[in-house]
PANU-287089 format. One record per residue (C-alpha): residue number from 1; residue in one letter; x, y, z. Coordinates in Angstrom, 2 decimals, padded with zeros to 5 digits. Example, Ala and Ser with C-alpha at 12.3 -4.5 7.8 and 13.67 -1.06 7.14 Angstrom:
{pos:1 code:a east:012.30 north:-004.50 up:007.80}
{pos:2 code:s east:013.67 north:-001.06 up:007.14}
This chain:
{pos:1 code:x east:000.00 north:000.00 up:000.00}
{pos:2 code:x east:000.73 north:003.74 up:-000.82}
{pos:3 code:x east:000.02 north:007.16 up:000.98}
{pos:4 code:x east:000.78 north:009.87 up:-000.32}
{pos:5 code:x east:002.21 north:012.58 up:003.06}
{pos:6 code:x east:002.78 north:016.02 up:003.22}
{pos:7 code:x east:007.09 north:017.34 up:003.42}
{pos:8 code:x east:008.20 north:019.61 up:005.72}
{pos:9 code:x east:008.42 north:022.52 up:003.83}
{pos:10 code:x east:005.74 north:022.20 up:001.41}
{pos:11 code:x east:004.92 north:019.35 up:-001.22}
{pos:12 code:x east:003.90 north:016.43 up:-000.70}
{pos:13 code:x east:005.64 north:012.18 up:-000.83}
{pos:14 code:x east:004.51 north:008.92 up:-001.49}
{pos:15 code:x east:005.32 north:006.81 up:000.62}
{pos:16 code:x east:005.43 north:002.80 up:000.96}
{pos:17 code:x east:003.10 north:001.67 up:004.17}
{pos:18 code:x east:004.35 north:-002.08 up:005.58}
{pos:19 code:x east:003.04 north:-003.68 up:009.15}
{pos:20 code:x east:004.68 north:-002.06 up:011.74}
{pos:21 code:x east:006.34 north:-005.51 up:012.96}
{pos:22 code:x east:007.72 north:-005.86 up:009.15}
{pos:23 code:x east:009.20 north:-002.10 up:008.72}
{pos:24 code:x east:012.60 north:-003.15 up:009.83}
{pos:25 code:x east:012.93 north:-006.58 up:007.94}
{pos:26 code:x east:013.54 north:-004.98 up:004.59}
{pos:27 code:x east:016.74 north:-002.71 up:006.67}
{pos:28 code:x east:018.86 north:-005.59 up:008.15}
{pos:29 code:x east:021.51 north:-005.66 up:005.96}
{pos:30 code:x east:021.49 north:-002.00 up:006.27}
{pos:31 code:x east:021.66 north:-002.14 up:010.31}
{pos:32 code:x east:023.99 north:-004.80 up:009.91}
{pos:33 code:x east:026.48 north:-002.73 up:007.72}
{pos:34 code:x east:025.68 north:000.24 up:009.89}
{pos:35 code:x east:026.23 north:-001.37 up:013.17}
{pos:36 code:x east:029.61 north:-002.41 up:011.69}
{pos:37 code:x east:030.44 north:001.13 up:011.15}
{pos:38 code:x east:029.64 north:001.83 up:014.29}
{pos:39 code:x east:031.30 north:-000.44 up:016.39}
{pos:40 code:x east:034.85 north:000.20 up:014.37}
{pos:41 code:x east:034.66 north:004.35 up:014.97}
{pos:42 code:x east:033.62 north:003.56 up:018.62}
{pos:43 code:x east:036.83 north:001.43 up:018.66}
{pos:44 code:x east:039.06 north:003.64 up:016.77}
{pos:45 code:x east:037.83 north:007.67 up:017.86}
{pos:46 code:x east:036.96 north:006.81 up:021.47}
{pos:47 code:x east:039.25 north:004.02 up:022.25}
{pos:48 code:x east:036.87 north:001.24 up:023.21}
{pos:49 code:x east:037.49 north:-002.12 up:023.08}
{pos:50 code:x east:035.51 north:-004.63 up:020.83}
{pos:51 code:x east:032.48 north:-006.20 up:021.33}
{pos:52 code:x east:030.29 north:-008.70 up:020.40}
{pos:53 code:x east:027.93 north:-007.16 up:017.84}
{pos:54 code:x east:024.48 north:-009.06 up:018.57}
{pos:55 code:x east:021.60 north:-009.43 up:015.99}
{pos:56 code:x east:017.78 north:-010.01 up:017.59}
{pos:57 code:x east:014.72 north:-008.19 up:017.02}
{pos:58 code:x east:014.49 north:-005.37 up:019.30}
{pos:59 code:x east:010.67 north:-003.97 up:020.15}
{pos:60 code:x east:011.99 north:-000.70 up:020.10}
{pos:61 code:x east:012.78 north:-001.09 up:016.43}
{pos:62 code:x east:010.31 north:-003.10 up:015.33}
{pos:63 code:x east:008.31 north:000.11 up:013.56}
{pos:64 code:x east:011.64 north:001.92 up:012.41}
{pos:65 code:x east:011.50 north:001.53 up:008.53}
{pos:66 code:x east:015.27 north:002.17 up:007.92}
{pos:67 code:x east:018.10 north:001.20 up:009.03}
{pos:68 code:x east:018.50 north:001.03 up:013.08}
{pos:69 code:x east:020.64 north:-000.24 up:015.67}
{pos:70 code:x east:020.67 north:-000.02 up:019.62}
{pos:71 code:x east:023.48 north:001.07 up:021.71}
{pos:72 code:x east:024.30 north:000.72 up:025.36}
{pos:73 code:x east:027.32 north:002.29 up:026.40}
{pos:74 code:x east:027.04 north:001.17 up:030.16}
{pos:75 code:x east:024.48 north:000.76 up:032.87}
{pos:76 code:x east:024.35 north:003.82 up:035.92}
{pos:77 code:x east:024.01 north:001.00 up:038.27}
{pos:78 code:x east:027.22 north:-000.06 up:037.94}
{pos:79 code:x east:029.53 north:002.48 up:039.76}
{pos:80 code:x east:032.41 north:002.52 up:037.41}
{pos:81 code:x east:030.17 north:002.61 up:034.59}
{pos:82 code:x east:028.47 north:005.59 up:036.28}
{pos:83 code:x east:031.78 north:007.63 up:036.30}
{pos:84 code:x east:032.56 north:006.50 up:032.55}
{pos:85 code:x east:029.98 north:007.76 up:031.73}
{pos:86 code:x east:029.25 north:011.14 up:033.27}
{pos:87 code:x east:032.45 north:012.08 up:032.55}
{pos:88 code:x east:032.41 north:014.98 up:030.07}
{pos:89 code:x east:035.68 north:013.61 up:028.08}
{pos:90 code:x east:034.46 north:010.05 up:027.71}
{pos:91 code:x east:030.76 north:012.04 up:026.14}
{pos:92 code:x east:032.59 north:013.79 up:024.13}
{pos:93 code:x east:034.68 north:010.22 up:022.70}
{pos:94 code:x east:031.46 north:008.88 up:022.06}
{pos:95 code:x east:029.54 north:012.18 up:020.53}
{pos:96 code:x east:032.32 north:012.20 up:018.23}
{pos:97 code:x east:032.51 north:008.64 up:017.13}
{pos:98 code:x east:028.90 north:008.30 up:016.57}
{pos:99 code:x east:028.64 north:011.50 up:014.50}
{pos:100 code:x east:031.86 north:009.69 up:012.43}
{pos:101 code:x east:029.77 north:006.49 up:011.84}
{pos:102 code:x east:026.85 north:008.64 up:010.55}
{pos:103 code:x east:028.74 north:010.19 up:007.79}
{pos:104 code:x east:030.50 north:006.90 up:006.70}
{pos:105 code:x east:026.99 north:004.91 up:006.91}
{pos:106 code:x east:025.79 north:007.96 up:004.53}
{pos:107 code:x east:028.79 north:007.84 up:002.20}
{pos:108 code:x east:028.01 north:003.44 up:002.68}
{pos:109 code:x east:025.25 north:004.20 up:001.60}
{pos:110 code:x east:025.30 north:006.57 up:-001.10}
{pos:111 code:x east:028.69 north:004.73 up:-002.66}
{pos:112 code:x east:028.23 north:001.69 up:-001.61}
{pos:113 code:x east:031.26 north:-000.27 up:000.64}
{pos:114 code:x east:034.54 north:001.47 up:-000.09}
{pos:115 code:x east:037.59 north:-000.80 up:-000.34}
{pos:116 code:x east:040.63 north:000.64 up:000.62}
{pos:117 code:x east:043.68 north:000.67 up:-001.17}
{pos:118 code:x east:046.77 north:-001.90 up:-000.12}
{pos:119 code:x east:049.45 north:-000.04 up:001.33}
């Protein structure tokens, strides 16, 4: 099904409808590729270590018809956690590195995956 939605600034878009539980199924190799992204800048501009990435339907997602991913960065009921991450330089680590995966998913996106060259 179609509907056709008014843009923010005047006009108008047609737009795809799916079931909400559906919207993200046709984005997973887009979160995939995304989350990716993410974890390497979070690794290489603020200095974290690796993690698992983990795949599972989230509820939070479910109606998000693009790509999407979750991130927890620590828990405030853990006490060192808490300090990580109210401190302002370890915000600023993160701020950065997520606004670094953003443009590289956009430029993934737009270019498609960019090999780089051999040294």
């Amino acid at each position: 099904d179609k509907a056709v939605l008014p843009v923010f600034g005047g006009g108008s878009r047609e737009v795809s409808l799916v079931e909400w539980e559906l919207a993200q199924a046709a984005h997973l190799d887009g979160s995939n590729a995304f989350a990716g992204i993410v974890d390497q800048k979070l690794r290489t501009t603020a200095g974290l270590p690796s993690v698992t990435l983990q795949r599972a339907p989230m509820r939070s997602l479910a109606g998000t018809n693009m790509p999407a991913l979750l991130i927890e960065m620590g828990y405030l009921s853990n006490p060192d956690e808490e300090r990580m991450l109210t401190s302002d330089g370890f915000q600023n680590n993160i701020a950065l590195a997520l606004t670094e995966a953003v443009a590289a998913f956009r430029d993934y996106v737009e270019h498609g995956p960019q090999v780089s060259p051999a040294p």
